[in-house]
C-alpha positions as a Markdown table, in Angstrom:
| # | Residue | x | y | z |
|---|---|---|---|---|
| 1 | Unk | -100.2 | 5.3 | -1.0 |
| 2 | Unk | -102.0 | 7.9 | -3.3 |
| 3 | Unk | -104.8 | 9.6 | -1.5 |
| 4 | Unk | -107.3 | 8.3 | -4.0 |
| 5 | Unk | -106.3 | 4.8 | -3.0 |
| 6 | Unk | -106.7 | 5.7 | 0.8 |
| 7 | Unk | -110.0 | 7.0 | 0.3 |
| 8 | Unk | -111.4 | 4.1 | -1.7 |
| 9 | Unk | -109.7 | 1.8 | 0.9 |
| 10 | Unk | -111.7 | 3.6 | 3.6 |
| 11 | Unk | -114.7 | 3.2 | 1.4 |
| 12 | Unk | -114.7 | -0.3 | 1.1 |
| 13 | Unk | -113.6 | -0.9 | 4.7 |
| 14 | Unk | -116.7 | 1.1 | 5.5 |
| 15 | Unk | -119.0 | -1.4 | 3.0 |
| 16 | Unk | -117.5 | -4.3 | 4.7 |
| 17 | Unk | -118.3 | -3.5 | 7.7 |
| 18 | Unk | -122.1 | -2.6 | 6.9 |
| 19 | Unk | -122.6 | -6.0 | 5.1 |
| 20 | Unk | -121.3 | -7.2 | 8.8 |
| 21 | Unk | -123.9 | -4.9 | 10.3 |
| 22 | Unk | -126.5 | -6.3 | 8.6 |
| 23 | Unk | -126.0 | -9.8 | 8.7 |
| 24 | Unk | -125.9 | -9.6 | 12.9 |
| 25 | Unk | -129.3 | -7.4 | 12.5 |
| 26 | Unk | -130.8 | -9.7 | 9.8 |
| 27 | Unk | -131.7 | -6.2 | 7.7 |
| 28 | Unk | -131.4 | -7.5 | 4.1 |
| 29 | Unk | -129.7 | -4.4 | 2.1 |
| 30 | Unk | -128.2 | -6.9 | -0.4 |
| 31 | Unk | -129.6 | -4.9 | -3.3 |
| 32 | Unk | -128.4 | -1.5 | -2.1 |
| 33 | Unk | -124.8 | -2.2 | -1.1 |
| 34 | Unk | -124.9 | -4.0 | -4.3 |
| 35 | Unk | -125.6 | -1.0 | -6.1 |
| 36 | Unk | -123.2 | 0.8 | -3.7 |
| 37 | Unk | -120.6 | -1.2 | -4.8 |
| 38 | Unk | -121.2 | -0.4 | -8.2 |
| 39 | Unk | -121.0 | 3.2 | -8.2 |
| 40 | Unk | -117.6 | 2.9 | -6.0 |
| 41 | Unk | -116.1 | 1.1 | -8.4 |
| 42 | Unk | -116.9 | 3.2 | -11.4 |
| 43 | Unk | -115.7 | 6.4 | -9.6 |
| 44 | Unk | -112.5 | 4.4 | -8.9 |
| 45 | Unk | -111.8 | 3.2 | -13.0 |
| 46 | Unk | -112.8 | 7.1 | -13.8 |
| 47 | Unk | -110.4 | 8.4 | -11.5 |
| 48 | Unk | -107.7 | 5.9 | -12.0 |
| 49 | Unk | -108.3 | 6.7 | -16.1 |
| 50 | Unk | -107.6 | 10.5 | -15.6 |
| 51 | Unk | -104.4 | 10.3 | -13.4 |
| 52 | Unk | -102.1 | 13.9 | -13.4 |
| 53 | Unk | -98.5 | 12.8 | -14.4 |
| 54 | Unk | -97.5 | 13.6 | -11.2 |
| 55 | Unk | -100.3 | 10.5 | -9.8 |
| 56 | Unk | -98.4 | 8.1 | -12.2 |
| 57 | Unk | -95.3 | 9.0 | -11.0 |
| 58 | Unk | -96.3 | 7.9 | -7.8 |
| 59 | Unk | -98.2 | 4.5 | -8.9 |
| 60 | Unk | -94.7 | 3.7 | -10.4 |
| 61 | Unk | -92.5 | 3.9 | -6.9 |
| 62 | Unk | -95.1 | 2.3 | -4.7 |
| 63 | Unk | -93.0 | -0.5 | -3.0 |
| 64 | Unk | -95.5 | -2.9 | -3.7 |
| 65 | Unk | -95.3 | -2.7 | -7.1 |
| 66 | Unk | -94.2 | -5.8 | -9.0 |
| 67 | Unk | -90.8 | -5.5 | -10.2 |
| 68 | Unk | -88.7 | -7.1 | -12.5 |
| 69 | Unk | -88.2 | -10.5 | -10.4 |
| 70 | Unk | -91.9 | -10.5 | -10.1 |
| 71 | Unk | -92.3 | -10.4 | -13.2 |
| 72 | Unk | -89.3 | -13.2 | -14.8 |
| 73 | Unk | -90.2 | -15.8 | -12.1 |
| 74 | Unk | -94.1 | -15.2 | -13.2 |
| 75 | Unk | -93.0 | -15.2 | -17.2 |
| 76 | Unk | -89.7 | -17.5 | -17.2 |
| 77 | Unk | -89.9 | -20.3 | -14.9 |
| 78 | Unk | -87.0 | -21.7 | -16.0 |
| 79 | Unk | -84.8 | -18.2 | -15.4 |
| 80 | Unk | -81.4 | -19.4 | -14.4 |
| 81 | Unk | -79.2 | -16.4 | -13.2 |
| 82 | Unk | -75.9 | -15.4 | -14.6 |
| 83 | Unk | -73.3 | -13.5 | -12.6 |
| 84 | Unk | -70.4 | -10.6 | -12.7 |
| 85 | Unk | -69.1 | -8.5 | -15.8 |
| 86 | Unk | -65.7 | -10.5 | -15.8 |
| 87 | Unk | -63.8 | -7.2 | -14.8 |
| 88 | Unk | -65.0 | -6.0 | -11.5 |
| 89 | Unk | -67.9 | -7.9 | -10.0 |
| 90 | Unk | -71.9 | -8.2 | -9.3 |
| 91 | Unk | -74.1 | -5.9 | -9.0 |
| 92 | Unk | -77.3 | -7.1 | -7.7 |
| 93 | Unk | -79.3 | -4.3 | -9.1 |
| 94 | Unk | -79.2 | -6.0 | -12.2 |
| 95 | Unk | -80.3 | -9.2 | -12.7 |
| 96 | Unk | -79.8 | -11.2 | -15.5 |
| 97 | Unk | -80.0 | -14.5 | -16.9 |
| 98 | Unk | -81.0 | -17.4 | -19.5 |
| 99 | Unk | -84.6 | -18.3 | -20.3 |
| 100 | Unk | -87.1 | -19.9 | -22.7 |
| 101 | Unk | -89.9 | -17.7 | -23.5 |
| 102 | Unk | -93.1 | -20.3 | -25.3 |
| 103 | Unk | -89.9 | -22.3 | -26.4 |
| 104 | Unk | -87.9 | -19.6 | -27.6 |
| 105 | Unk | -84.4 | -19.5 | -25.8 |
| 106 | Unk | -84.0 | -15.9 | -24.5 |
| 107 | Unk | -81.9 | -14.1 | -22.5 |
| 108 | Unk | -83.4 | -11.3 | -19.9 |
| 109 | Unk | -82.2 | -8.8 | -17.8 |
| 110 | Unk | -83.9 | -6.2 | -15.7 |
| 111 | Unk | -83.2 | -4.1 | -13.0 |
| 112 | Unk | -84.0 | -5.1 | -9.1 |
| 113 | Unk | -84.9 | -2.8 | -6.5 |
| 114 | Unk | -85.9 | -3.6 | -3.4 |
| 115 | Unk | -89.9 | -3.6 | -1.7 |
| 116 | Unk | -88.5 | -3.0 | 1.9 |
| 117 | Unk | -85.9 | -1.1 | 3.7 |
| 118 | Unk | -83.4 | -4.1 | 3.6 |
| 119 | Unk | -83.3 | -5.1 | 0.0 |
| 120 | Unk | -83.5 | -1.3 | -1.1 |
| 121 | Unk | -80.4 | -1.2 | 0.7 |
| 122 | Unk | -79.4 | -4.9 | -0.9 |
| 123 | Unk | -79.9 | -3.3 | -4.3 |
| 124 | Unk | -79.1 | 0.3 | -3.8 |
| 125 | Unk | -82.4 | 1.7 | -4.6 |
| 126 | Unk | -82.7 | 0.0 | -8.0 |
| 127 | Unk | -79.5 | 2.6 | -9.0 |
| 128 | Unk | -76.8 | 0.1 | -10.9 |
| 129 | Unk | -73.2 | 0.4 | -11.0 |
| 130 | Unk | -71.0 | 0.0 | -13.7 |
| 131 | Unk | -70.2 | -3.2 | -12.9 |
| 132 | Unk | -74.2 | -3.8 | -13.4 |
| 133 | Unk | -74.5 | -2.2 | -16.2 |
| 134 | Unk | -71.3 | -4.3 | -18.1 |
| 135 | Unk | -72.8 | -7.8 | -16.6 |
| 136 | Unk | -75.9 | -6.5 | -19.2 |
| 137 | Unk | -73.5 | -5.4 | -21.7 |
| 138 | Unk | -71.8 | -9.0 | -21.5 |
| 139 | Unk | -75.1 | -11.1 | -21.5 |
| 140 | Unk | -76.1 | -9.1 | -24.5 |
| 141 | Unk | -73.5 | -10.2 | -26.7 |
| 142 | Unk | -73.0 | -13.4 | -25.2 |
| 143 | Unk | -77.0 | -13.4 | -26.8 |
| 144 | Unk | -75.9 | -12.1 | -30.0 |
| 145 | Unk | -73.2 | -14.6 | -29.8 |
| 146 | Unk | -75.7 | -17.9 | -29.2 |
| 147 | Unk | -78.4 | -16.4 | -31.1 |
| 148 | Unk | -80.8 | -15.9 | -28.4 |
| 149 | Unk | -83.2 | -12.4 | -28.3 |
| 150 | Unk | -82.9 | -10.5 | -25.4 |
| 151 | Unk | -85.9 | -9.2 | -23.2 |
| 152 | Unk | -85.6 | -6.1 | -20.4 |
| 153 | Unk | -87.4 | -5.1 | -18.0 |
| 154 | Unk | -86.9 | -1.4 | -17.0 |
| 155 | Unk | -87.5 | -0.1 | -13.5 |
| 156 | Unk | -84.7 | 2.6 | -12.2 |
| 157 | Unk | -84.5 | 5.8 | -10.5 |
| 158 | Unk | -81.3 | 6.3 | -13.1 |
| 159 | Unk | -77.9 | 5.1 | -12.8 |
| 160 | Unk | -75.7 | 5.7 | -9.5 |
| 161 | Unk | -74.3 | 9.0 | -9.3 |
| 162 | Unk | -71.6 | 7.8 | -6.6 |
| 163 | Unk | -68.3 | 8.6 | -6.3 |
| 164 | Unk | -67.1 | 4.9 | -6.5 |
| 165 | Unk | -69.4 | 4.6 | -9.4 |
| 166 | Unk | -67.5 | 6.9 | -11.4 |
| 167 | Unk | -64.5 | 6.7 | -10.5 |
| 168 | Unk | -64.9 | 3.1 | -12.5 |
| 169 | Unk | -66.4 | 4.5 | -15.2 |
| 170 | Unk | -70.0 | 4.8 | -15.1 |
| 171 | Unk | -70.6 | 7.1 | -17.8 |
| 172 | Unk | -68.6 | 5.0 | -20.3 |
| 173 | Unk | -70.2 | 1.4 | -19.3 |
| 174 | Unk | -73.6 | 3.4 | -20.4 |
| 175 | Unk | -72.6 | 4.4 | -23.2 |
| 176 | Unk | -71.1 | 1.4 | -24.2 |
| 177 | Unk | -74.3 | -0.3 | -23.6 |
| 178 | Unk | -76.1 | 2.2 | -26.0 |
| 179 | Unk | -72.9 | 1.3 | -28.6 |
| 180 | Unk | -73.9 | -2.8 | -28.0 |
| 181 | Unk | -77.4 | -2.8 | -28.3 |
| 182 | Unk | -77.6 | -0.5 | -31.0 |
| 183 | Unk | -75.7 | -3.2 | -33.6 |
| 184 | Unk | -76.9 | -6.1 | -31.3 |
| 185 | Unk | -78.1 | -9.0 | -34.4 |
| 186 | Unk | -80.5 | -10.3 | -32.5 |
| 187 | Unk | -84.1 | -8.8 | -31.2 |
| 188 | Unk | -84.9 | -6.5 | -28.4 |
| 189 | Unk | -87.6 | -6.0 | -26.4 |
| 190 | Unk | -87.5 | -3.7 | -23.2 |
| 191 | Unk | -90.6 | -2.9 | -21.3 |
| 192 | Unk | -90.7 | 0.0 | -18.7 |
| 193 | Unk | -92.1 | -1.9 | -15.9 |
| 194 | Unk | -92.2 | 1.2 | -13.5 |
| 195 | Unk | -89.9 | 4.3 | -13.0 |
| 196 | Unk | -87.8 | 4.9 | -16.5 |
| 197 | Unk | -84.7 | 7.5 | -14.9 |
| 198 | Unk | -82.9 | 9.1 | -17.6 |
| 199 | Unk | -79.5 | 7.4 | -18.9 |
| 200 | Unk | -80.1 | 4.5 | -16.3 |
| 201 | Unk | -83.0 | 3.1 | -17.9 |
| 202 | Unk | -81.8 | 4.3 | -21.3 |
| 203 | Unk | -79.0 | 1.8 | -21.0 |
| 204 | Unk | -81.5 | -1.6 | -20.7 |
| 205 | Unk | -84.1 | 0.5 | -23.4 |
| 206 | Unk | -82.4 | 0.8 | -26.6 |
| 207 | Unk | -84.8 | -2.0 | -28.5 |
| 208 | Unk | -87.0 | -2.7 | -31.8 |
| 209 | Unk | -89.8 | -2.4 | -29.6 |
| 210 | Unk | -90.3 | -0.4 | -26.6 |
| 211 | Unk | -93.3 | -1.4 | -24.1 |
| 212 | Unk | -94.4 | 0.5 | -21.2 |
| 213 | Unk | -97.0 | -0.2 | -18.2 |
| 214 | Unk | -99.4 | 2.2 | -17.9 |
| 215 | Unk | -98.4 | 3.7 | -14.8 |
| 216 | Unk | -95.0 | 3.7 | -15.7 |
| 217 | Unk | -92.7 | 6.7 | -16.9 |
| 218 | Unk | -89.8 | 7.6 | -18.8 |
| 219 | Unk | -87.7 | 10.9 | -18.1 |
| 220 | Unk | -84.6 | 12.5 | -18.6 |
| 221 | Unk | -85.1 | 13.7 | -15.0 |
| 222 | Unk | -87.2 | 13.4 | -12.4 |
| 223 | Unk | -89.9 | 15.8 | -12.1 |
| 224 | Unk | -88.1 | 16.6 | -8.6 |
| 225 | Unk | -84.8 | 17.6 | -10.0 |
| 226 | Unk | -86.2 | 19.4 | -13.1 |
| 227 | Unk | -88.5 | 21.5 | -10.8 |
| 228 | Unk | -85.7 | 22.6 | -8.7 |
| 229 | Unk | -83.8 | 23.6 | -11.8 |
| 230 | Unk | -86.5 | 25.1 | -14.0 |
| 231 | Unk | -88.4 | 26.5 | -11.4 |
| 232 | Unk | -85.9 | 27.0 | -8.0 |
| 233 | Unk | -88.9 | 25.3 | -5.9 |
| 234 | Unk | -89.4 | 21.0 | -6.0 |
| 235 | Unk | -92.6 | 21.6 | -5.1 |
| 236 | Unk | -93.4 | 22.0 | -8.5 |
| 237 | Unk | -92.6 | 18.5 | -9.3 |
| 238 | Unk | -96.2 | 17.8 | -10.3 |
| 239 | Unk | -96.4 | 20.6 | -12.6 |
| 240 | Unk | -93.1 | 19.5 | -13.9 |
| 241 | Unk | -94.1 | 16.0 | -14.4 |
| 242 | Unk | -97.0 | 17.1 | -16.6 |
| 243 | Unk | -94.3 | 19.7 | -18.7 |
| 244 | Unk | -92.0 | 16.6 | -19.3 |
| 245 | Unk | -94.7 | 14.7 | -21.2 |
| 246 | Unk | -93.4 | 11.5 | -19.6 |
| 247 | Unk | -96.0 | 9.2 | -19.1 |
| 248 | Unk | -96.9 | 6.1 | -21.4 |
| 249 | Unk | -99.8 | 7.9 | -22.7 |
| 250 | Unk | -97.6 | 10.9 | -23.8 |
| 251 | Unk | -94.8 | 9.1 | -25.2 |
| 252 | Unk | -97.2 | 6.8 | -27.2 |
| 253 | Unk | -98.5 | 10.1 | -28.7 |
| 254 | Unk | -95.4 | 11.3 | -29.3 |
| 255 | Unk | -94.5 | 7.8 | -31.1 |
| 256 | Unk | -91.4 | 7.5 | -29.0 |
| 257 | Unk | -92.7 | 3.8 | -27.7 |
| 258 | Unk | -94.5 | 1.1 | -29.7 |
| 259 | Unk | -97.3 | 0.0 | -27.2 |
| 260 | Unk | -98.6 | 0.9 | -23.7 |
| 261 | Unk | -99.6 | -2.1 | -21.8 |
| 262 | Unk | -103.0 | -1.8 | -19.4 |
| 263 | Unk | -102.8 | -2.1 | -15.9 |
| 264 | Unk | -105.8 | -3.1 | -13.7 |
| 265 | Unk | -107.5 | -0.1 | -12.0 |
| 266 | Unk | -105.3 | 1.1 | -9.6 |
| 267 | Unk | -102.3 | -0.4 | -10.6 |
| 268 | Unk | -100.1 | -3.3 | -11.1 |
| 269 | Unk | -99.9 | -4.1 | -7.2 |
| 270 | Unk | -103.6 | -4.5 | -7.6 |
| 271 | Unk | -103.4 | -7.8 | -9.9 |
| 272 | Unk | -99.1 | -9.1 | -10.3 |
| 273 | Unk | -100.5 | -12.5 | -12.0 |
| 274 | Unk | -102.7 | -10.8 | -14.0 |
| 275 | Unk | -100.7 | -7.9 | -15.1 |
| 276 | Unk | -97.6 | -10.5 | -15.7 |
| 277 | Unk | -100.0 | -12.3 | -18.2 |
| 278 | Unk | -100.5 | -9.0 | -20.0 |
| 279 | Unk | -96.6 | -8.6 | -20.6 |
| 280 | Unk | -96.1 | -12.2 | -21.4 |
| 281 | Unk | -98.7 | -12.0 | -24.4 |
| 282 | Unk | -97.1 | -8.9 | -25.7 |
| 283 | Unk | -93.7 | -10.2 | -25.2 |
| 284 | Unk | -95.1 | -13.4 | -27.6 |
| 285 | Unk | -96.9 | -11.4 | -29.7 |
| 286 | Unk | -93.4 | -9.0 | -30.7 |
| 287 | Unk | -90.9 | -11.3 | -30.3 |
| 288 | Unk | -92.8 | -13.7 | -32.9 |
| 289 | Unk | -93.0 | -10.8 | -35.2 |
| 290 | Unk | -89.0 | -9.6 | -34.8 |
| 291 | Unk | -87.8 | -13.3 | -35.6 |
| 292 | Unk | -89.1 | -12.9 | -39.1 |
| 293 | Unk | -86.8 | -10.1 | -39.6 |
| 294 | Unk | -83.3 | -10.4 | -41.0 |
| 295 | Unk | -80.5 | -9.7 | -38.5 |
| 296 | Unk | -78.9 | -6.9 | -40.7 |
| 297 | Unk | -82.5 | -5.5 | -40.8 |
| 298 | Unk | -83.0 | -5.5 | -37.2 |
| 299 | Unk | -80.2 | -3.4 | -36.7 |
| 300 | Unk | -80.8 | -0.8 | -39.8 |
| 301 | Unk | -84.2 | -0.7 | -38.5 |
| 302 | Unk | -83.1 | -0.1 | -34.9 |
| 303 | Unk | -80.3 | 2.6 | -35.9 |
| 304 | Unk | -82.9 | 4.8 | -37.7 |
| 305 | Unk | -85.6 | 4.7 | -35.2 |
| 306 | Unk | -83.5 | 6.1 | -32.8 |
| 307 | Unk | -81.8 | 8.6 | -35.7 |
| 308 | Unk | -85.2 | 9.8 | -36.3 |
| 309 | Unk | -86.0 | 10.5 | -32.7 |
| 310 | Unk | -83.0 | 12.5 | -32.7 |
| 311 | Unk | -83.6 | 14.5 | -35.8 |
| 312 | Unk | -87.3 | 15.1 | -34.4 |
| 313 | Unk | -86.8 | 16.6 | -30.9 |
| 314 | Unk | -83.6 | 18.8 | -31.5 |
């Protein structure tokens, strides 16, 4: 929990408990804890507004932030799970399935990670495998195959840096998943739902349109790692975080993502229904807008906005 939230926890624990006070004692202080009230909550939307990177990064790995099951079962109702990449077996870290989106026929994948101990050890952290990573390359063409878009939602530390994990190739089931969804005919929409770890999250993110949460982040690295290496000290990381220009704010500026979605004042935790809503609208709003598009256009539209973004930042 970040310190702010502690603080205005205490603070309204400490409100609660004088509206108790003076209820037993018939005092009538309606109008003043009213007002107290008030100010508490504008100091908490001015704060939450003017988050450090570093803040954000920590908003995206609260356990109890909604992740990408939370947010299919609010959205897709009708999600019914696929299985396997037909070569090694399942990785649970990815999920991924078939869906109908305002009666569109969608498919959507996502990574899982886990909001306790046992399913973070059920789903490795959120860190897919390569057998993860080729159950999304396989429902992404069977997609293309059927003609139905394809919807993910991004939430990884970054891939699995085991030995198993390459050993079977991890390296090349990313990069074939940036080869796919680079020609993939249909539309893409990937929305950074929380932490956005470097070729990981790059693997479920090549799309027409790029969403983010607001307290989510994208990164080559975390600010961690690149502390340690730029600066020899990880406690660094927040200065690091703010160098890397890798919240939704900053990439929005820097035109790398299409639209940061709002999240309610203190984060997504703080409202899952609400904040779900939010995506689902978007979701609507771009996928309507993608199906007018041509498939050859899609992809010669996709191919040089990620050209561009290479030519730019060389």
């Amino acid at each position: 929990m970040l310190v702010h939230e502690r603080n205005f926890t205490e603070l309204r624990k400490r409100i609660e408990e004088l509206e108790v006070f003076c209820r037993e004692r018939n005092i009538n202080l309606s109008s003043e804890i009213k007002l107290l009230c008030e100010r508490v909550k504008m100091l908490e939307e001015e704060i939450y507004q003017n988050l450090g990177a570093f803040e954000r990064v920590h908003l995206a790995r609260l356990l109890e932030r909604p992740g990408a099951m939370d947010y299919i079962q609010a959205i897709f109702p009708d999600f019914l799970e696929l299985h396997g990449d037909r070569a090694y077996g399942d990785d649970p870290s990815i999920v991924g399935g078939l869906a109908t989106l305002e009666g569109i026929p969608v498919t959507v994948i996502g990574n899982r990670r886990g909001s306790d101990t046992k399913e973070n050890m059920k789903y490795n952290f959120g860190m897919a495998h390569p057998e993860g990573y080729r159950k999304a390359r396989r429902l992404m063409q069977q997609a293309e195959k059927f003609g139905r878009p394809v919807i993910t939602f991004v939430d990884t530390p970054g891939a699995y840096p085991g030995t198993g994990a390459e050993e079977r190739g991890q390296g090349e089931a990313i990069a074939q998943n940036l080869l796919v969804m680079s020609g993939l005919k249909v539309p893409i929409i990937a929305v950074l739902i929380g932490q956005g770890g470097s070729g990981g999250a790059l693997a479920l993110a090549v799309a027409d349109r790029l969403l983010m949460l607001e307290n989510a982040f994208f990164s080559v690295i975390s600010p961690e790692g690149c502390a340690s290496i730029l600066f020899k000290d990880p406690g660094r990381a927040a200065e690091a975080a703010e160098a890397l220009k890798l919240t939704a704010r900053d990439l929005y500026e820097l035109n790398l993502i299409d639209e940061v979605i709002p999240e309610p004042v203190g984060g997504a935790h703080r409202d899952k229904p609400g904040t779900a809503e939010k995506i689902k609208e978007r979701l609507v709003y771009h996928l309507k807008e993608l199906l007018q598009k041509h498939p050859e256009e899609l992809v010669s539209s996709r191919v040089a906005r990620y050209r561009k973004v290479g030519w730019d930042y060389l």
